[in-house]
C-alpha positions in Angstrom: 223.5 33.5 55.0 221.3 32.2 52.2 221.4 33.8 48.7 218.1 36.0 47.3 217.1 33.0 45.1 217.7 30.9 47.8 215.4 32.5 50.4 212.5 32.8 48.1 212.8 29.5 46.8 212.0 28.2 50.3 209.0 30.5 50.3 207.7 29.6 47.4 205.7 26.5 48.3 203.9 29.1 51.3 203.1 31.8 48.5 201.6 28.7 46.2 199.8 27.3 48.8 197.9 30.7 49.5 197.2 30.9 45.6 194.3 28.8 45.6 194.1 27.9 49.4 192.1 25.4 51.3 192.4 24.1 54.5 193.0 20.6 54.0 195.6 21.7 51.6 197.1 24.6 53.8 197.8 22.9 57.1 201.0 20.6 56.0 202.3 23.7 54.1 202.0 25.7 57.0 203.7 23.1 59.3 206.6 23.2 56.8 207.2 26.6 56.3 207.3 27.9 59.6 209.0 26.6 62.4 207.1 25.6 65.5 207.6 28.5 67.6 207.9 30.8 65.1 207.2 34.7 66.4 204.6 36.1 63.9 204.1 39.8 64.7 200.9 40.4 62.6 198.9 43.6 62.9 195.9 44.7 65.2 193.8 42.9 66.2 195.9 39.7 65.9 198.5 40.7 67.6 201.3 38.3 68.3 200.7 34.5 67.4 203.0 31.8 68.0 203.7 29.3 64.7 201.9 27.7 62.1 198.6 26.3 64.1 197.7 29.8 65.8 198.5 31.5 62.4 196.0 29.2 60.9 193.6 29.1 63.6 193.6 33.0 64.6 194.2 34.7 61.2 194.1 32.1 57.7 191.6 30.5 59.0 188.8 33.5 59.8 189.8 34.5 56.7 189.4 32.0 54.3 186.0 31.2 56.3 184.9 34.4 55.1 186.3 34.4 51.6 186.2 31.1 50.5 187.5 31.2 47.4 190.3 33.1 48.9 193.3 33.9 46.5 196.8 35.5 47.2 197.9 37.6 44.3 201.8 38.5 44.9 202.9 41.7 43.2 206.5 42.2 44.8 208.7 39.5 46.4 211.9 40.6 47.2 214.5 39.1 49.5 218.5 39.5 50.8 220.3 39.7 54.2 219.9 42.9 56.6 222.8 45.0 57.6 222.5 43.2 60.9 222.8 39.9 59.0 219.6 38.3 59.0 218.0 36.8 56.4 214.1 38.3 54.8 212.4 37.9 52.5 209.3 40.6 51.8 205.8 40.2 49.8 203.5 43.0 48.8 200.0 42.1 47.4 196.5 41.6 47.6 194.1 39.0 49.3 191.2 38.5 47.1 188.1 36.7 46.5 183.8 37.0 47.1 183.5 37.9 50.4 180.6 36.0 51.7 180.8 36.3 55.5 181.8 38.6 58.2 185.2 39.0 59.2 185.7 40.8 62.7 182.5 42.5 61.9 182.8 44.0 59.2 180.1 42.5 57.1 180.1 40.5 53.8 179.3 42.2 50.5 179.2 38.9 48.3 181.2 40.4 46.2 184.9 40.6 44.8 187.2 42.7 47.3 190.5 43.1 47.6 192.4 43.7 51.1 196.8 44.8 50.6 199.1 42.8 52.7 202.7 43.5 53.0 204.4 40.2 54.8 207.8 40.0 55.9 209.2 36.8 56.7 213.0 36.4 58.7 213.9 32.6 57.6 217.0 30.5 59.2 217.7 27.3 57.7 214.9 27.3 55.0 212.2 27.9 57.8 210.2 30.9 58.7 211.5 32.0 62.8 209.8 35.3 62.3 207.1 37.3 60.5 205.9 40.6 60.6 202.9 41.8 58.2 199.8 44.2 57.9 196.8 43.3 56.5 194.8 46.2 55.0 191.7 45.6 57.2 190.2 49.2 56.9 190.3 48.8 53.4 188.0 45.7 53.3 185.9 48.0 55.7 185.9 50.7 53.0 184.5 48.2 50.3 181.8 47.2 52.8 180.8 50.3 53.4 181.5 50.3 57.1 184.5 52.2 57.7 183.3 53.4 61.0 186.2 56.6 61.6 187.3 59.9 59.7 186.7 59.8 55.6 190.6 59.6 53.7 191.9 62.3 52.2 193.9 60.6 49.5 192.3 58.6 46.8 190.4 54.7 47.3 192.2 52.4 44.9 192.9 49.1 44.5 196.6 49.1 44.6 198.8 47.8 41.5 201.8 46.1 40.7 205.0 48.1 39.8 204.3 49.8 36.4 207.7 48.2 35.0 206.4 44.7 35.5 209.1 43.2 37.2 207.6 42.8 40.4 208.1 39.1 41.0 211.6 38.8 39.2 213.7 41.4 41.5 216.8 40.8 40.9 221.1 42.4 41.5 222.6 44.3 43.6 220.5 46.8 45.3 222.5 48.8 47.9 222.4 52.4 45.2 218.4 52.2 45.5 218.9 51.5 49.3 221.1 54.2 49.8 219.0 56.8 47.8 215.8 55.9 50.2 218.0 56.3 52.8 219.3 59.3 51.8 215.7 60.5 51.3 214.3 59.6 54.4 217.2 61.4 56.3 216.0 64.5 54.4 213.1 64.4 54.9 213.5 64.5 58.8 215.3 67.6 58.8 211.7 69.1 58.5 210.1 70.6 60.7 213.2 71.4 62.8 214.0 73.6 59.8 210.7 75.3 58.9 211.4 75.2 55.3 209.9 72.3 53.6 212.3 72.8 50.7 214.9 71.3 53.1 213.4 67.9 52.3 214.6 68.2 48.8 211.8 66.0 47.6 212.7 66.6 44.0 216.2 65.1 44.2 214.6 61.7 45.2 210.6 61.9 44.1 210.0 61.2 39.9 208.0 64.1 39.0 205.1 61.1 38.7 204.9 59.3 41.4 202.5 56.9 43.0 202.5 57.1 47.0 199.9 53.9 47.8 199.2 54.9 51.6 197.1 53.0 53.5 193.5 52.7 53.9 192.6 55.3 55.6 195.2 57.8 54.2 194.5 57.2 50.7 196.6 56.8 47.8 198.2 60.1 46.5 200.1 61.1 42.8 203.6 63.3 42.5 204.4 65.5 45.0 201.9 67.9 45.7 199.5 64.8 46.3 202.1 63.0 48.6 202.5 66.7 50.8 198.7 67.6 50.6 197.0 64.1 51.4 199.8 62.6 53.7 203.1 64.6 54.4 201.5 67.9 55.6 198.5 66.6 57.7 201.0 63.6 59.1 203.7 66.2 59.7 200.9 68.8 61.3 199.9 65.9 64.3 202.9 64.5 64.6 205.9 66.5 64.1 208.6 65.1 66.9 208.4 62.0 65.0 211.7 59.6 65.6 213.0 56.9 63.2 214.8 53.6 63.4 217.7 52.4 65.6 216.8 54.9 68.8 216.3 53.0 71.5 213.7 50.5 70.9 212.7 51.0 67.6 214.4 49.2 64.4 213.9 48.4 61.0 214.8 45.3 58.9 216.2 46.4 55.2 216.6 45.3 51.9 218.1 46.3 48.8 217.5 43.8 45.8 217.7 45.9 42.0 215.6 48.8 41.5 213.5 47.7 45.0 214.1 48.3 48.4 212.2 47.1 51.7 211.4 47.6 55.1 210.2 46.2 57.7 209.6 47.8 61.3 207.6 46.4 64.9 207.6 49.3 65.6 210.0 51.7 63.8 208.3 55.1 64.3 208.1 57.1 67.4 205.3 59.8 68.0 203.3 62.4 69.7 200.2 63.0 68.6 199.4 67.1 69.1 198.9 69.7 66.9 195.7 69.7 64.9 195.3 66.1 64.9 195.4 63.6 62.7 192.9 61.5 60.1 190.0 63.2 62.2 191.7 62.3 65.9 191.6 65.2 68.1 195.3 65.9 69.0 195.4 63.6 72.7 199.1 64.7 73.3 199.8 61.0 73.6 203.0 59.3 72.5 202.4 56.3 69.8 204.7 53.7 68.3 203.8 53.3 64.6 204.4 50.1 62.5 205.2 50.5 58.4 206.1 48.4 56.5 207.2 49.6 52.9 208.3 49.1 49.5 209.8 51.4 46.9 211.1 51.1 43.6 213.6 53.2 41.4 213.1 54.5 37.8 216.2 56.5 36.1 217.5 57.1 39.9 214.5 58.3 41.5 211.6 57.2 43.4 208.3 56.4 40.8 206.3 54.1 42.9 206.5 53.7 47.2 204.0 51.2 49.0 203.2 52.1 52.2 201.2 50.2 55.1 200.9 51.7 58.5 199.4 49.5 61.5 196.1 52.3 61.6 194.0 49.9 63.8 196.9 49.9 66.5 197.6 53.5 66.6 194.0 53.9 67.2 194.3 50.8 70.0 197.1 53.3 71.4 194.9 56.5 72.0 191.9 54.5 73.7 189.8 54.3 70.3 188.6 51.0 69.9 187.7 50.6 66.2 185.8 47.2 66.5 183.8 48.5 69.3 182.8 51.2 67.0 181.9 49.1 64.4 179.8 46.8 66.7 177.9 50.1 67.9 176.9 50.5 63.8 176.1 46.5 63.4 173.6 46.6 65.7 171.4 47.8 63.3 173.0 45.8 60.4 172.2 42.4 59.0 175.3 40.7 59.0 174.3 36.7 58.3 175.9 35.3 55.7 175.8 36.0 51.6 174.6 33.4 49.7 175.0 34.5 45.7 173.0 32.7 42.7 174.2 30.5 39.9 172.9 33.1 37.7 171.3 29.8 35.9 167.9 31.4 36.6 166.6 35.1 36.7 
């Protein structure tokens, strides 16, 4: 069992790597980090990859082909030891750079864009045996313009780092914020067994103010009636047997460090999509794992900011909706060859 400092002191040559990345550059850092057979559980359509050389080949690599100036901006890095003993350490931030080719179709902009990852990484002896991470891929569609599903009801935005700052010096004991997320999530599924939505008590663990950053594709949403009107209510509507946790297959990792608290699921939600549907998918009475992956912190006691990534493109995958293939259908009357921008020396 490694200490909080310890754990994201042997991340920290990975995270400085991805800074200001190259390929060159990033291969021995790679090799380092993680161990050769390394599980990396990354989101659709990567699926599950096998150490450093298929991360780089399958995912890094595609990526930094198609932002080459490629930069990894961290906002949150927090780390600890689970309940069930194992050592994580979790990262929140955003991917960034000119995006000047395509990337699984969705086509370059040349442009600055911005795609939210939230990584987790389980690390025994100072070497990465496990990772599990989104990357925000319908967001990068967004900024393209090429979003091929349902509009979001909650709003576009390019998510921040926590309003107190601190985001990359978490530190202290963390198991009161655990406990109150814990608390609030346990409240929260007491609804819709009990009709009454005041049963979730949202008040007791939601600051009158905050931010819920959902995932592209559910949009971003401020205080509590923007969390129930542009996730809670339609997510609730579609999906309202939904099961949490340790129940038969599913678990989550946690993390209490400060003010922060993390978690990490593959999968950790269990669901049947009926009722009126969901995000503009017509209810197919079909039973989906979900993947999240989230972050919270605590202001005076009570929940200000919550960052939330759900695996969309696999939940889609699930129901027989095949994204990509949608967005192919669009490309074919699309130019999609690569961006080449100007030195702006000339007019």
């Amino acid at each position: 069992m490694a200490t909080p400092a310890e754990l994201k002191d042997a991340l920290h040559p990975l995270r400085k790597a991805l800074e200001n990345p190259s390929a060159d550059r990033l291969r021995p850092v790679l090799a380092a980090a993680f161990a050769d057979d390394a599980r990396l559980a990354l989101c659709h359509p990567f699926g599950m990859l096998t150490g450093p050389e298929e991360f780089e080949l399958q995912a890094l690599g595609p990526l930094l082909t198609a932002i080459p100036d490629l930069e990894r901006r961290d906002m949150i890095v927090m780390a600890g030891t689970s309940p069930e003993g194992e050592d994580w350490v979790g990262c929140m931030g955003n991917y960034m750079g000119t995006f000047l080719r395509p990337f699984f179709g969705i086509r370059p902009t040349g442009h600055l864009v911005h795609m939210r990852y939230h990584e987790f990484f389980r690390l025994e002896e100072g070497q990465i045996v496990e990772m599990q991470a989104i990357w925000d891929l319908p967001e990068l569609m967004m900024q393209a313009g090429v979003w091929p599903m349902a509009p979001q009801m909650g709003a576009f935005v390019c998510t921040p780092a926590p309003m107190s700052g601190d985001g990359l010096t978490v530190t202290g004991d963390g198991q009161a914020a655990l406990a109150h997320v814990v608390a609030m999530l346990t409240d929260l599924c007491r609804h819709p067994a009990d009709p009454d939505p005041r049963v979730m008590q949202l008040e007791r663990y939601w600051h009158p103010r905050f931010n819920w950053y959902g995932p592209a594709g559910i949009g971003t949403g401020r205080g509590i009636a923007g969390f129930r009107n542009w996730h809670q209510i339609p997510f609730l509507s579609a999906m309202p047997d939904r099961k949490l946790d340790a129940m038969g297959d599913l678990m989550s990792h946690w993390i209490g460090e400060g003010n922060y608290v993390c978690e990490t699921g593959w999968p950790n939600m269990r669901l049947t999509l009926s009722g009126d549907g969901w995000m503009g998918i017509a209810p197919a009475g079909r039973e989906v794992l979900l993947r999240s992956l989230d972050f919270w912190r605590l202001e005076d006691g009570l929940i200000r900011e919550n960052w939330v990534l759900v695996d969309l493109l696999d939940l889609y995958r699930q129901i027989g909706v095949d994204v990509f293939a949608r967005l192919a259908s669009f490309n074919k009357a699309r130019n999609l060859g690569p961006v080449t921008v100007p030195d702006g020396l000339t007019p």
